[in-house]
mmCIF file of the N, C-alpha and C atoms, coordinates in Angstrom:
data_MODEL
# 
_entry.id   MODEL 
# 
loop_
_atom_site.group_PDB 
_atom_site.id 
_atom_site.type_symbol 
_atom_site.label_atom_id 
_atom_site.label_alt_id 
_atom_site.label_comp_id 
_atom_site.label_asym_id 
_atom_site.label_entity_id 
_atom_site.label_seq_id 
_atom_site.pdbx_PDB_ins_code 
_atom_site.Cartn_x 
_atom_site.Cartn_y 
_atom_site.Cartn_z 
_atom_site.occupancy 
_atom_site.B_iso_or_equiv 
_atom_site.pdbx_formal_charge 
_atom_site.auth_seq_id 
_atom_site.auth_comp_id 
_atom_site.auth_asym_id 
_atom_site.auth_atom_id 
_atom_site.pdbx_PDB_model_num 
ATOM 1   N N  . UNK A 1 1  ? 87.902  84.983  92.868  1.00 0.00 ? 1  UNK A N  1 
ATOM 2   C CA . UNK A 1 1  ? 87.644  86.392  93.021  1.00 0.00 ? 1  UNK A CA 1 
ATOM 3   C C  . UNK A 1 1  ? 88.945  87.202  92.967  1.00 0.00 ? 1  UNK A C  1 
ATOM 4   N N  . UNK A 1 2  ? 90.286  86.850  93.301  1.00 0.00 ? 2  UNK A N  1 
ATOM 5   C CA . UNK A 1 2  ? 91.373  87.613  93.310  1.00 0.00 ? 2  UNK A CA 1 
ATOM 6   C C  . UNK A 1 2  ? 91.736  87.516  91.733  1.00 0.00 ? 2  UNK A C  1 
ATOM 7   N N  . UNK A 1 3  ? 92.111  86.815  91.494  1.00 0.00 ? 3  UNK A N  1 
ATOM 8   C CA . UNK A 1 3  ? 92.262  86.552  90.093  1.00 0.00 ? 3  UNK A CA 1 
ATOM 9   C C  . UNK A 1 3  ? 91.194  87.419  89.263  1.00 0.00 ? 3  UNK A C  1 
ATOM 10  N N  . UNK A 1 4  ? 90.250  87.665  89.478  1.00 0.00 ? 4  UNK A N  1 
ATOM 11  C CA . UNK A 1 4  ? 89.577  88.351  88.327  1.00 0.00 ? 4  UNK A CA 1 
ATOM 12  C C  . UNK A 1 4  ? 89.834  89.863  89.111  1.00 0.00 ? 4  UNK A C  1 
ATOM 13  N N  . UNK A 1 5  ? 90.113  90.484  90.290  1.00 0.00 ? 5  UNK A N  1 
ATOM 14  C CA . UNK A 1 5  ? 90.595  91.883  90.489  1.00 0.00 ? 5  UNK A CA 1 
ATOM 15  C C  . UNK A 1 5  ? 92.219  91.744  89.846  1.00 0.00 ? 5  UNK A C  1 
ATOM 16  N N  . UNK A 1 6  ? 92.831  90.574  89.879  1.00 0.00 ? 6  UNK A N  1 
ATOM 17  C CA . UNK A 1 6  ? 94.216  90.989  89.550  1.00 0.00 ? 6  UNK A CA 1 
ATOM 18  C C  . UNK A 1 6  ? 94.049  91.246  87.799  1.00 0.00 ? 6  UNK A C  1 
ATOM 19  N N  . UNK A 1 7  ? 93.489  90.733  87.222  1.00 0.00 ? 7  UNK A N  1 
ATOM 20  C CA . UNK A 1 7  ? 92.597  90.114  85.748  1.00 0.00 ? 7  UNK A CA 1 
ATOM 21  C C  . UNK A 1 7  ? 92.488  92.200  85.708  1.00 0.00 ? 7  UNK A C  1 
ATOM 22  N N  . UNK A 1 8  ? 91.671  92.767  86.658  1.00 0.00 ? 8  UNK A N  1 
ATOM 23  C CA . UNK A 1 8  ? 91.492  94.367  86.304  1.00 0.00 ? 8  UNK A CA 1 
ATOM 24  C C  . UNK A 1 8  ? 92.471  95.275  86.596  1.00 0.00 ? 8  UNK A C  1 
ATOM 25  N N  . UNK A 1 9  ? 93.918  94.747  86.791  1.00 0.00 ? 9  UNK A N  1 
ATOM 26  C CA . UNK A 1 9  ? 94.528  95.835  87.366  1.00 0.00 ? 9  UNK A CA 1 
ATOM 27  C C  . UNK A 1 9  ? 94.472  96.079  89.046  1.00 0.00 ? 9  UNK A C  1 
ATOM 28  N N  . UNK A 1 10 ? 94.213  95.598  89.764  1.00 0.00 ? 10 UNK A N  1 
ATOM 29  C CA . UNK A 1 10 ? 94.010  96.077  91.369  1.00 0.00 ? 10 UNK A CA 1 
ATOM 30  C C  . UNK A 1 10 ? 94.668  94.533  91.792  1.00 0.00 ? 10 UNK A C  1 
ATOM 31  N N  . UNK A 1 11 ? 95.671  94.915  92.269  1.00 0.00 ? 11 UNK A N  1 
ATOM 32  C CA . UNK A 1 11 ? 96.621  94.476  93.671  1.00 0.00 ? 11 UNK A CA 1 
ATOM 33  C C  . UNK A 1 11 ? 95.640  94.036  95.281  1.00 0.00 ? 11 UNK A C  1 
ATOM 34  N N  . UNK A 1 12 ? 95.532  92.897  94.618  1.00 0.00 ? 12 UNK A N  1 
ATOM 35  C CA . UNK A 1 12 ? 94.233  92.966  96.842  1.00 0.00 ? 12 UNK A CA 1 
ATOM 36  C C  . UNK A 1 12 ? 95.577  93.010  97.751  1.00 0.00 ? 12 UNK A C  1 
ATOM 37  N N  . UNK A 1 13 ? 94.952  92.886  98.834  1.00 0.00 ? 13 UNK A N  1 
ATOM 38  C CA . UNK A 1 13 ? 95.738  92.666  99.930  1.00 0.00 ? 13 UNK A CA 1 
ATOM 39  C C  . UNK A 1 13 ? 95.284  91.736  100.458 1.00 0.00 ? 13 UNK A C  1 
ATOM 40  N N  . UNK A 1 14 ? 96.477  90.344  100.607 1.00 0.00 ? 14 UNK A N  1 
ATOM 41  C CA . UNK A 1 14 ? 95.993  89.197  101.028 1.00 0.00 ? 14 UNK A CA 1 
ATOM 42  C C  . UNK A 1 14 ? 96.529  88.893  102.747 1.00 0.00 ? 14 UNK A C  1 
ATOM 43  N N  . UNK A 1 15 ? 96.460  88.159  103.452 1.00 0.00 ? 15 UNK A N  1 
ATOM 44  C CA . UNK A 1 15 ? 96.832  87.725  104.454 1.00 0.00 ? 15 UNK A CA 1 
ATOM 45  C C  . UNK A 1 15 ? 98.375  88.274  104.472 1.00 0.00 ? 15 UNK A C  1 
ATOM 46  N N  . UNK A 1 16 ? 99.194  87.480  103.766 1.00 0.00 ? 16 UNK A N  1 
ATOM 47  C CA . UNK A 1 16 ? 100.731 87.753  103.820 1.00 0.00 ? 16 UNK A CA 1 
ATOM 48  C C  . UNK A 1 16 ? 100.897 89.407  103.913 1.00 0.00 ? 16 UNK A C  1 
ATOM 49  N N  . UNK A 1 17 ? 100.192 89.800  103.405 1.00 0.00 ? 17 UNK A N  1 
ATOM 50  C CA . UNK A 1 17 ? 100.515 91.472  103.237 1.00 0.00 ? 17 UNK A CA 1 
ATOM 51  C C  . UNK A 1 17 ? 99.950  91.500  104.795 1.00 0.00 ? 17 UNK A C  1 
ATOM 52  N N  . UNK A 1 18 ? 99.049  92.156  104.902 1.00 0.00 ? 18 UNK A N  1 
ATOM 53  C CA . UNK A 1 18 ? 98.307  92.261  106.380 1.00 0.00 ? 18 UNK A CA 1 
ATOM 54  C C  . UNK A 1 18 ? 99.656  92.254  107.349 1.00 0.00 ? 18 UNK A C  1 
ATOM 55  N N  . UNK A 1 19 ? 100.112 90.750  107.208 1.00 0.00 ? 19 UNK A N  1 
ATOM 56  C CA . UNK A 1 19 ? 101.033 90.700  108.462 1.00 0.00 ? 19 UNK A CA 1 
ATOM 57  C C  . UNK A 1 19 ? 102.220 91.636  108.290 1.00 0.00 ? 19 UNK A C  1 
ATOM 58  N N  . UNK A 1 20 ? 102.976 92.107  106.541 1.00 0.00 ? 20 UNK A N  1 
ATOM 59  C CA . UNK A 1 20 ? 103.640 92.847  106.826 1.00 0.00 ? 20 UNK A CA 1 
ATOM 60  C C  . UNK A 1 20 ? 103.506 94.214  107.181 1.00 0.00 ? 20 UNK A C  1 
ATOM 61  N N  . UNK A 1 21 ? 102.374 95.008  106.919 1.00 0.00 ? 21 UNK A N  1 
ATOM 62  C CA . UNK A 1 21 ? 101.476 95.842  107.539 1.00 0.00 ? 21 UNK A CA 1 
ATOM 63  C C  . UNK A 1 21 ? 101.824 95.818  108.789 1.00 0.00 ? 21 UNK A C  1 
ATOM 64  N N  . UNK A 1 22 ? 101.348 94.820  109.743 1.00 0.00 ? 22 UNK A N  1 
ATOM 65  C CA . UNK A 1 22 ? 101.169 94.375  111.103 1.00 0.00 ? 22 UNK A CA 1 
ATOM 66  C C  . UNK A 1 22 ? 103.120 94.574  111.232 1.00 0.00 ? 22 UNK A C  1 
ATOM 67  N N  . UNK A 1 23 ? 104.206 94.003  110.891 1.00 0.00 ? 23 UNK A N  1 
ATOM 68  C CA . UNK A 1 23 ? 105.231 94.527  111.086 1.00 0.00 ? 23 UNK A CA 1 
ATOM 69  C C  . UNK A 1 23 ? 105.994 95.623  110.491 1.00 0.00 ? 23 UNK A C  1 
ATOM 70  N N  . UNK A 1 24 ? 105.290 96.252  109.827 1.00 0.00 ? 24 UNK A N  1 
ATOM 71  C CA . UNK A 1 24 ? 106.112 97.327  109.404 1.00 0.00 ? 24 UNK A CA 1 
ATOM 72  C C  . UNK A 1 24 ? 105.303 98.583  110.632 1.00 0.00 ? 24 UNK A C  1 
ATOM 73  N N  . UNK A 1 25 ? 104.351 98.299  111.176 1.00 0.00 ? 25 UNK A N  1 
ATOM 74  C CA . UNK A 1 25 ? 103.654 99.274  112.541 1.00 0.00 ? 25 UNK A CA 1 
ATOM 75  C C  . UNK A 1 25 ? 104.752 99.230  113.802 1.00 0.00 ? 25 UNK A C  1 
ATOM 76  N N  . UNK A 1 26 ? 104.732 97.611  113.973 1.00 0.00 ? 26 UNK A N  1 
ATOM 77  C CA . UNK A 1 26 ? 105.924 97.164  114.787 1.00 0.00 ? 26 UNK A CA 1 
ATOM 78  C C  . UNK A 1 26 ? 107.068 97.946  114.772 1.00 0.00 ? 26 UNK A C  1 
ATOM 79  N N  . UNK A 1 27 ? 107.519 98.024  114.099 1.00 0.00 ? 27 UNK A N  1 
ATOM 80  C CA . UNK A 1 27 ? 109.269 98.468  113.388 1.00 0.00 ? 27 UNK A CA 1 
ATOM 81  C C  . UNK A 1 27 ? 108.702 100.045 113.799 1.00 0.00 ? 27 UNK A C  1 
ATOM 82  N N  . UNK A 1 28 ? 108.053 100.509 113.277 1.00 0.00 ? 28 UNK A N  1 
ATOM 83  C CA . UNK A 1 28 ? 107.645 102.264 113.524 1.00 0.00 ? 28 UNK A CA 1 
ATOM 84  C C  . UNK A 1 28 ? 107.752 102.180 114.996 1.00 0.00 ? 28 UNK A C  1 
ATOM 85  N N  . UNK A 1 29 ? 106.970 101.627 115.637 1.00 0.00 ? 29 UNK A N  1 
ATOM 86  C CA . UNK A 1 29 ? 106.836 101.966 117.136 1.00 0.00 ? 29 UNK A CA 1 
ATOM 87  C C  . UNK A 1 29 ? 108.103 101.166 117.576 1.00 0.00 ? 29 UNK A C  1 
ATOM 88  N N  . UNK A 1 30 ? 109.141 100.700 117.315 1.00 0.00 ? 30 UNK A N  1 
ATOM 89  C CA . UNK A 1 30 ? 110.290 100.659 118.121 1.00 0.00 ? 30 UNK A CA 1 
ATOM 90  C C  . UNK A 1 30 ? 111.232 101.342 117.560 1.00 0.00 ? 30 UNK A C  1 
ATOM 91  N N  . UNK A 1 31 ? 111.087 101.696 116.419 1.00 0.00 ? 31 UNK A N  1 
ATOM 92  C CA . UNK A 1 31 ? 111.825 103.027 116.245 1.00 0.00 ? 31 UNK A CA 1 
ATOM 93  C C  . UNK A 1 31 ? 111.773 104.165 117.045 1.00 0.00 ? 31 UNK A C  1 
ATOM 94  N N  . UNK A 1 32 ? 110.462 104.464 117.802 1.00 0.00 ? 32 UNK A N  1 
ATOM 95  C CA . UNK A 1 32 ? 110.032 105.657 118.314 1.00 0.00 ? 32 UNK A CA 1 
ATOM 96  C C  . UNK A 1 32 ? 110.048 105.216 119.943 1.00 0.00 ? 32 UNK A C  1 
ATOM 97  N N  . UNK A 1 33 ? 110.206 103.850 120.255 1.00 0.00 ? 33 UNK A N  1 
ATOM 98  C CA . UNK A 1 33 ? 110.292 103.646 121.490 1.00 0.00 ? 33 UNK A CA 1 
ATOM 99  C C  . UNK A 1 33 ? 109.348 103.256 122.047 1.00 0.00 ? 33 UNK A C  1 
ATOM 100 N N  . UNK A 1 34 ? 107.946 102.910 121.431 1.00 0.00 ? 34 UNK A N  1 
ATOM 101 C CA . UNK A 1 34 ? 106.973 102.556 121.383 1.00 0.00 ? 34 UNK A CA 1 
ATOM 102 C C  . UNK A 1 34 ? 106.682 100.862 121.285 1.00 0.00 ? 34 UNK A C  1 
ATOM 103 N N  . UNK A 1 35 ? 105.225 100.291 121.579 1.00 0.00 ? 35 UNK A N  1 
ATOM 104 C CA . UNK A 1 35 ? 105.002 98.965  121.366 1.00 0.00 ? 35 UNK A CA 1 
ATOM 105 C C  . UNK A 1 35 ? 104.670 98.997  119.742 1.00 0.00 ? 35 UNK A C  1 
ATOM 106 N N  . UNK A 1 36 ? 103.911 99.892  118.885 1.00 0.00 ? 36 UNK A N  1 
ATOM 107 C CA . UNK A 1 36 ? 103.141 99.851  117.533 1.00 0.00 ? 36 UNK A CA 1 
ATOM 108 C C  . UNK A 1 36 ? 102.677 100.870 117.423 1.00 0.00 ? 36 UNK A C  1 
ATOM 109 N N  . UNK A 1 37 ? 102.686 101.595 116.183 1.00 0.00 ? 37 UNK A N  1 
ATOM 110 C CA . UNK A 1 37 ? 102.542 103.043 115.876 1.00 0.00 ? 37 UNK A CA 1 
ATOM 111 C C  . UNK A 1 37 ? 101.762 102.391 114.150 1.00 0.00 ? 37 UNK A C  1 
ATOM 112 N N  . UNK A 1 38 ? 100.010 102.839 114.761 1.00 0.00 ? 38 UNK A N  1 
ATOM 113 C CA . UNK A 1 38 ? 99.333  102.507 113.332 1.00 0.00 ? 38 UNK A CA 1 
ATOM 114 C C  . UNK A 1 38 ? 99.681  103.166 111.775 1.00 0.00 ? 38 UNK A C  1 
ATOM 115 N N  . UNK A 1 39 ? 99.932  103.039 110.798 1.00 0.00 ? 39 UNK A N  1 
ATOM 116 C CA . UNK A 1 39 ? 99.803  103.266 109.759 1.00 0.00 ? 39 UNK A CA 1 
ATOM 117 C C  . UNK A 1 39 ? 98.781  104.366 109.267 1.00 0.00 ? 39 UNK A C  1 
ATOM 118 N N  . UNK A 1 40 ? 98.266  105.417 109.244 1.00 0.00 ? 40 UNK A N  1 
ATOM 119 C CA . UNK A 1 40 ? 96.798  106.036 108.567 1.00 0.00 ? 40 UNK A CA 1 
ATOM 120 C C  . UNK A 1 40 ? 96.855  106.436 107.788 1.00 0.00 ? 40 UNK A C  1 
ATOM 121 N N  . UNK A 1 41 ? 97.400  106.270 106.567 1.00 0.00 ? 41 UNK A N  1 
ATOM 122 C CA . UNK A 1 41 ? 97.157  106.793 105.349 1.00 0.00 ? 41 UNK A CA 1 
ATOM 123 C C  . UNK A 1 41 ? 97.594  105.591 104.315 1.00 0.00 ? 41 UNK A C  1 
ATOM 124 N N  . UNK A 1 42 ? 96.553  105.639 103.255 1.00 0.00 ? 42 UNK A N  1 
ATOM 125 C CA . UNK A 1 42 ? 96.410  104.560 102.082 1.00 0.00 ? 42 UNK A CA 1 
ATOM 126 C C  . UNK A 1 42 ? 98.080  104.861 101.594 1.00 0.00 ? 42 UNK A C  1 
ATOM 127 N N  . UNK A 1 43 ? 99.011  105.234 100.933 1.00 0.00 ? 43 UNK A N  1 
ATOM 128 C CA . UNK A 1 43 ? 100.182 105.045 100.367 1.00 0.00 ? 43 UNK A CA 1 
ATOM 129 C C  . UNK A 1 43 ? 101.155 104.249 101.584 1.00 0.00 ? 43 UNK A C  1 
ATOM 130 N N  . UNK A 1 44 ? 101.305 105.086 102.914 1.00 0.00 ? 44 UNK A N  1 
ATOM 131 C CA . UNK A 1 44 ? 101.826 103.653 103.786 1.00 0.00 ? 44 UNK A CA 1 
ATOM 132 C C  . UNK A 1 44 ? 101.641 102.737 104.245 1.00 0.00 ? 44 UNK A C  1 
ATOM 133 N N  . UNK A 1 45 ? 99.980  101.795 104.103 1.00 0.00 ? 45 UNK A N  1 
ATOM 134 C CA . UNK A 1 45 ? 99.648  101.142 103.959 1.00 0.00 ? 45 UNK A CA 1 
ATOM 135 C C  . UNK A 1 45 ? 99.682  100.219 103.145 1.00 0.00 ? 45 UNK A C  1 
ATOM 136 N N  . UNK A 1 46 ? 99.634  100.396 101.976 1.00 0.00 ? 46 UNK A N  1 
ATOM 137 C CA . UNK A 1 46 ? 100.183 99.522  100.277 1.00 0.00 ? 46 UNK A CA 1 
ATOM 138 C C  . UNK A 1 46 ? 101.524 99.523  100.867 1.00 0.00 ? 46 UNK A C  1 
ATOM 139 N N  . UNK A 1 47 ? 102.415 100.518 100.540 1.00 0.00 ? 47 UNK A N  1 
ATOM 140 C CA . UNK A 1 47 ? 103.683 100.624 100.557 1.00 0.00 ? 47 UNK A CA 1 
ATOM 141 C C  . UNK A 1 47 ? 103.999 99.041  101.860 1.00 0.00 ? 47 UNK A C  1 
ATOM 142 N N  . UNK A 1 48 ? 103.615 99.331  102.902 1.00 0.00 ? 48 UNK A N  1 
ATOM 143 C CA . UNK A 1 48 ? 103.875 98.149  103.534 1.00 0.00 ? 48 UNK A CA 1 
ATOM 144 C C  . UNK A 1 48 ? 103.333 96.779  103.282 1.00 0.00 ? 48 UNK A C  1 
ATOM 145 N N  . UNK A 1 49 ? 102.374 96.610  103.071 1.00 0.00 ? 49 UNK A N  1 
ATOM 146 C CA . UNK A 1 49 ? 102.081 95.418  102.234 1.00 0.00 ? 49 UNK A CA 1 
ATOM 147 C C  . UNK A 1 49 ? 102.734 94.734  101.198 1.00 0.00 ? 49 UNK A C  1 
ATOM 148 N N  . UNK A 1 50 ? 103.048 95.610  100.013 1.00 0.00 ? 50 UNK A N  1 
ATOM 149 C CA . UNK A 1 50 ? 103.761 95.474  99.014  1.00 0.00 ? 50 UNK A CA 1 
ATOM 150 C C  . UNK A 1 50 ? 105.178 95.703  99.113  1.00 0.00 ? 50 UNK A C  1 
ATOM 151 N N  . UNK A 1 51 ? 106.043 95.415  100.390 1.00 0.00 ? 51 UNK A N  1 
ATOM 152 C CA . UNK A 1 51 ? 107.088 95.563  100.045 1.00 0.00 ? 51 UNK A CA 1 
ATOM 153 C C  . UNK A 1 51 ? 107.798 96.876  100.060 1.00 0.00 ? 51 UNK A C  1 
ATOM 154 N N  . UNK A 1 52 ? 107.106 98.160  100.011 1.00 0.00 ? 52 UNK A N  1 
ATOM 155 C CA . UNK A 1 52 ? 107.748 99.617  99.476  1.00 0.00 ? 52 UNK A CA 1 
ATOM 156 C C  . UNK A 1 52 ? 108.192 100.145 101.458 1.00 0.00 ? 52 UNK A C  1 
ATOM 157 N N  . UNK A 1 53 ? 107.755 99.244  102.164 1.00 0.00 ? 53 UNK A N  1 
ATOM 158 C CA . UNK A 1 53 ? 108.047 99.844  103.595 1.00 0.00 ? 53 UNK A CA 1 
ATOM 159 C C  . UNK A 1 53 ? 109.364 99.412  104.313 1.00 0.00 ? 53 UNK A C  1 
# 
């Protein structure tokens, strides 16, 4: 099934991403002094997954 979305152009988001997601929230909320500061919007979401965070 990934293979045929990657096959159309669309990037999934697999496990490995997720977790950098999960630390790039991390990193926000200790930047701010915080435990985790969620992500809500689709571009910083990819962006962290993929590397762009």
């Amino acid at each position: 099934m990934l293979d045929a979305l990657r096959e159309s152009g669309i990037r999934p988001v697999v496990w490995s991403d997720w977790r950098a997601i999960e630390a790039a929230e991390a990193a926000l909320g200790v930047s701010l002094g915080r435990r985790s500061v969620k992500l809500h919007d689709w571009a910083g979401l990819l962006a962290a997954a993929h590397g762009g965070a």
